[in-house]
C-alpha positions as CSV (number, residue, x, y, z in Angstrom):
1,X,-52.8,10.1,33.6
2,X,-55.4,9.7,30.7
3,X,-58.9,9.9,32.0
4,X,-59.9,6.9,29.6
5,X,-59.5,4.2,31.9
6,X,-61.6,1.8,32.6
7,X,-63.9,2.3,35.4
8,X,-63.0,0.6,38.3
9,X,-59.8,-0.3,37.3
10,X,-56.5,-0.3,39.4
11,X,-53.7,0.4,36.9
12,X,-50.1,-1.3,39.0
13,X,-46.7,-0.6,37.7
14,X,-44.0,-3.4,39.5
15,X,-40.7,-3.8,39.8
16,X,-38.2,-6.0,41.5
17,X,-36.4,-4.3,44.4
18,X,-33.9,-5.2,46.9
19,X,-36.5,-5.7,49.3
20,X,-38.9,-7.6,47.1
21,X,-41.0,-5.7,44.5
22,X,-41.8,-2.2,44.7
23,X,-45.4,-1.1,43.0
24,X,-47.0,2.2,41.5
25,X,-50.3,2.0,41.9
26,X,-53.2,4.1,41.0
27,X,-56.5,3.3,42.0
28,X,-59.9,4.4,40.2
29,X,-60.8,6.5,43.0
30,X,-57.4,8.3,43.5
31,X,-55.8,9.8,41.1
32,X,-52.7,10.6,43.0
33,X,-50.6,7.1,42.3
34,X,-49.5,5.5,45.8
35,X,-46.1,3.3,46.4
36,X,-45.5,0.4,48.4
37,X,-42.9,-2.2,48.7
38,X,-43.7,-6.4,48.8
39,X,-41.9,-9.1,49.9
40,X,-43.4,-11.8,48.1
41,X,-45.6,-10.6,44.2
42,X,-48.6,-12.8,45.5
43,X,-49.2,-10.3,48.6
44,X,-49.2,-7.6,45.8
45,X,-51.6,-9.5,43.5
46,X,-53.6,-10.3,46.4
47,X,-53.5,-6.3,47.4
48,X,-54.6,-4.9,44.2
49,X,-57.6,-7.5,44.0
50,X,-59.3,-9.3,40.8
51,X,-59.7,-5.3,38.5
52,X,-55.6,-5.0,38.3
53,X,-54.2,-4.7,35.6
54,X,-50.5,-5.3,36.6
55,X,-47.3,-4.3,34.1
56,X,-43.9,-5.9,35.9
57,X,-40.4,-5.7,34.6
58,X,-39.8,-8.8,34.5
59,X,-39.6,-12.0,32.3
60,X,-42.7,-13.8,31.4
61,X,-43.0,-16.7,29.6
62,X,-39.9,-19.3,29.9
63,X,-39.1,-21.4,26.3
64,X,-37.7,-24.7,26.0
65,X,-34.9,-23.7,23.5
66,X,-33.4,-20.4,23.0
67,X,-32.1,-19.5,19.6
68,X,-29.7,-16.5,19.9
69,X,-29.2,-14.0,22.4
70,X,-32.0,-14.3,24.9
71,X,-35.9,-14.7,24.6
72,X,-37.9,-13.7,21.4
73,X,-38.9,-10.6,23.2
74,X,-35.0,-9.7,24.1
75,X,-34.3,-10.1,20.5
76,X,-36.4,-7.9,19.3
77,X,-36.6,-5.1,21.6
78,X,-32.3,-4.5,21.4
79,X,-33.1,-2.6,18.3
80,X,-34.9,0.1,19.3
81,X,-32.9,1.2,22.3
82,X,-29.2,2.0,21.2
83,X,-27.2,2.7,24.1
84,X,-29.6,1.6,26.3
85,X,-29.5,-2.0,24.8
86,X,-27.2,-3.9,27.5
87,X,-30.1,-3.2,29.8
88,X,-31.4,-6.0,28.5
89,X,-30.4,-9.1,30.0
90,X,-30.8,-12.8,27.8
91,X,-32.8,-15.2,29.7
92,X,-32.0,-18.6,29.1
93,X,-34.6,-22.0,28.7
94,X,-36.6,-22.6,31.5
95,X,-34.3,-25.8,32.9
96,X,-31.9,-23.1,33.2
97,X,-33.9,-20.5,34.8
98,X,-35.5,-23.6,37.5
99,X,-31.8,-25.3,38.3
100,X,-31.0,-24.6,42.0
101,X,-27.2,-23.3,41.3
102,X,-25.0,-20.8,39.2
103,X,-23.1,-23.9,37.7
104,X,-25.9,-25.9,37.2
105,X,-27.8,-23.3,35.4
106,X,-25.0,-22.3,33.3
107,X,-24.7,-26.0,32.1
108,X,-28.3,-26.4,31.3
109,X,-28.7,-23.1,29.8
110,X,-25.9,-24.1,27.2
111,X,-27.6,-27.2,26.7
112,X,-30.5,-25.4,25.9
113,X,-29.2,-23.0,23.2
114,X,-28.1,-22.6,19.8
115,X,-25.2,-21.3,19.8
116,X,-24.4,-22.5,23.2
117,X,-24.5,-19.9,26.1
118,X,-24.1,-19.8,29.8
119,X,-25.9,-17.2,32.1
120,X,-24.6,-14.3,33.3
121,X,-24.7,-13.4,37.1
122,X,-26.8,-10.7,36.7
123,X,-29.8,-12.8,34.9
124,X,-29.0,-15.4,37.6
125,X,-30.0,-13.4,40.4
126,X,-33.2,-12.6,38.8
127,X,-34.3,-15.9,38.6
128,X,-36.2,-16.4,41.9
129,X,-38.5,-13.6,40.9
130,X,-39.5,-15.2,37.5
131,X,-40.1,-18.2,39.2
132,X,-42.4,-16.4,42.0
133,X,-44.6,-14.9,38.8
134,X,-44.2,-18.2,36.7
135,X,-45.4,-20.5,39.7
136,X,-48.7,-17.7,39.9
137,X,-49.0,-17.7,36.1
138,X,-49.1,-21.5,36.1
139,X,-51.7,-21.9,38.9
140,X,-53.9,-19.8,37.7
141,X,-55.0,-19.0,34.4
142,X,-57.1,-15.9,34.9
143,X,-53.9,-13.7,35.8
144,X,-52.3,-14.2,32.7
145,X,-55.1,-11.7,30.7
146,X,-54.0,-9.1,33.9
147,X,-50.4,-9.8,34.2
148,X,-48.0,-8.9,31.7
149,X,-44.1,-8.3,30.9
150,X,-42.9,-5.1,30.2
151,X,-39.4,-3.4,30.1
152,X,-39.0,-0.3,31.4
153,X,-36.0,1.2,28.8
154,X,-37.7,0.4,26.0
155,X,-40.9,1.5,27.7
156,X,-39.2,5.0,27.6
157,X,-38.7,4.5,24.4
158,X,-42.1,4.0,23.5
159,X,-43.5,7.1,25.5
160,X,-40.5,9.4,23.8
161,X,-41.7,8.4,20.2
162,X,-39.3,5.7,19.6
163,X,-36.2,7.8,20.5
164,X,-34.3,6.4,23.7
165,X,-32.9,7.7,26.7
166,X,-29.8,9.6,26.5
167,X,-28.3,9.2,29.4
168,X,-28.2,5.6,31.7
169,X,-30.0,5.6,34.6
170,X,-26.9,3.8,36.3
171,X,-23.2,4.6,36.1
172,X,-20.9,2.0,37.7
173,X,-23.7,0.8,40.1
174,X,-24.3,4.2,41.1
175,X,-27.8,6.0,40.5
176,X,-26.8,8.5,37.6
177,X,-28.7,11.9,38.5
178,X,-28.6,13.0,35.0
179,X,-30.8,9.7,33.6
180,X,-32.9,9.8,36.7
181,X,-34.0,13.9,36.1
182,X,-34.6,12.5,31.9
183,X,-37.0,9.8,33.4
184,X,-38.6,12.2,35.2
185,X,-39.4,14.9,32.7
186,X,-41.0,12.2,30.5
187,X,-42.7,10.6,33.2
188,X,-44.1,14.3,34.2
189,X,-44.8,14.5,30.6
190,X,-47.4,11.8,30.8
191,X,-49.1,12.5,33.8
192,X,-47.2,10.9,36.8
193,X,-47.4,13.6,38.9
194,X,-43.7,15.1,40.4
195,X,-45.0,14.1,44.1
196,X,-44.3,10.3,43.7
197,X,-40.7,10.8,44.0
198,X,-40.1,13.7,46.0
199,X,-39.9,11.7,49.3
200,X,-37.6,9.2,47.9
201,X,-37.7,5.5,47.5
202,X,-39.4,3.9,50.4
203,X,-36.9,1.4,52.1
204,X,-36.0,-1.6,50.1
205,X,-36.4,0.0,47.4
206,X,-33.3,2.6,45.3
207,X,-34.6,5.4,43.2
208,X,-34.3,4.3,39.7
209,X,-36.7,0.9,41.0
210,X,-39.3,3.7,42.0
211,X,-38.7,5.3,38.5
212,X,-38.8,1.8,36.4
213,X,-42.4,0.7,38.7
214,X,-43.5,4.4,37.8
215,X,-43.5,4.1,33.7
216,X,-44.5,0.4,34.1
217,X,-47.7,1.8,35.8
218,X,-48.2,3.9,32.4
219,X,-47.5,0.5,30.6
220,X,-50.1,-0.9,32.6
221,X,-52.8,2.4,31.5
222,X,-52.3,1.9,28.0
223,X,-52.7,-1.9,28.6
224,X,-56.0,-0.9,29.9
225,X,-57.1,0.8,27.2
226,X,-56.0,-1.8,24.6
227,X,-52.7,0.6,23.1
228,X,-50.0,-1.7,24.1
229,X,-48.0,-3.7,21.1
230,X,-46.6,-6.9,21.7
231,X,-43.0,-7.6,20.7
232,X,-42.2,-10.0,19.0
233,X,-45.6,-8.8,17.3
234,X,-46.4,-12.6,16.6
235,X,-45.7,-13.7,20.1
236,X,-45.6,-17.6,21.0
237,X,-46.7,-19.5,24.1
238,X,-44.4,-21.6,26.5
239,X,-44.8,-25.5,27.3
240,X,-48.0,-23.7,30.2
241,X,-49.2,-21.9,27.6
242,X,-47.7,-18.9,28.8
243,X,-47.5,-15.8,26.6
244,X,-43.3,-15.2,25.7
245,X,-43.7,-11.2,24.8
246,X,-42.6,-7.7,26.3
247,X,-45.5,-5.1,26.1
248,X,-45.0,-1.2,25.0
């Protein structure tokens, strides 16, 4: 990994797992990146400590209203990532994403929209993580300069100049080999070192979580340094004041 960071820093790539949230870290002091698993993302923001700057895959900032297919930063990521593009889920208003039920999220998030849509199952299941990271966001201010969304397809993207992956990562549910060994080679490419996956996933956790946490902890580096974009570029704020934007 690039040698410009910060002092001090600790640079955390997150994402969810079936155990909780799985997190590449690298600390200042070590530059051999370390994985662990969570069951709850306060113990990990609590880990890491105050200097974290902490890149998660998963949505940020919850709008009123949606207009078209998903959040402002679903919109305008799709573009860029061809195939790869239904790895990106539409999350609905944020009544939908706080209702306690399938049904009762499907009927608020068409309320919510223009044109009308439900939720799929897939986004649904996701929602009790948002809300873990929204309820932190909301409490305190400070972690919103530390904390930010990313996505870890288009993240490839980004790191493999704008071209994306050729082959899913996932085929049928299963762990495709083929997109796992890509990740890796481009993950090599930019410094993760080859040792971070060579033991596996830790338990909770399945192999392409370990690879998504690994190139959001590269997200995280050039967050550090001040190289990430924000997309949309001109990115509004939630009803808390909450930035709505995927960072690449």
């Amino acid at each position: 990994m690039s040698g410009d960071d910060q002092p001090g820093n600790v640079l955390v790539g997150v994402d969810g797992c079936r155990a909780g949230w799985i997190t590449v870290a690298r600390h200042a002091a070590d530059r051999h990146p370390q994985v662990q698993v969570f069951s709850r993302f306060a113990e990990l923001v609590a880990e890491f400590g105050a200097t974290a700057t902490i890149a998660v895959d998963m949505p940020i900032g919850l709008p009123d209203r949606i207009a078209g297919t998903g959040r402002g930063p679903e919109q305008a990521i799709r573009p860029h990532l061809g195939a790869r593009r239904s790895s990106v889920f539409s999350i609905p208003a944020r009544a939908a994403v706080e209702a306690a039920t399938y049904r009762e999220a499907c009927d608020l998030a068409q309320l919510h929209s223009d044109p009308p849509r439900k939720v799929s199952k897939q986004a649904f299941f996701l929602f009790g993580k948002i809300l873990e990271i929204d309820h932190l966001l909301q409490a305190d201010i400070g972690l919103r300069q530390r904390i930010i969304e990313c996505h870890p397809e288009f993240s490839f993207c980004r790191l493999n100049n704008m071209v994306p992956m050729a082959a899913p990562k996932k085929i049928r549910g299963a762990v495709n080999p083929a997109g796992i060994a890509e990740r890796m080679e481009l993950l090599a490419a930019h410094g993760i070192d080859r040792k971070v996956f060579a033991k596996g996933p830790p338990r909770g956790a399945a192999m392409d979580d370990l690879i998504d946490a690994s190139v959001n902890l590269l997200v995280a580096g050039r967050h550090a340094q001040g190289l990430t974009e924000t997309f949309p570029a001109s990115p509004v704020c939630d009803r808390h004041g909450i930035m709505i934007a995927i960072h690449g």
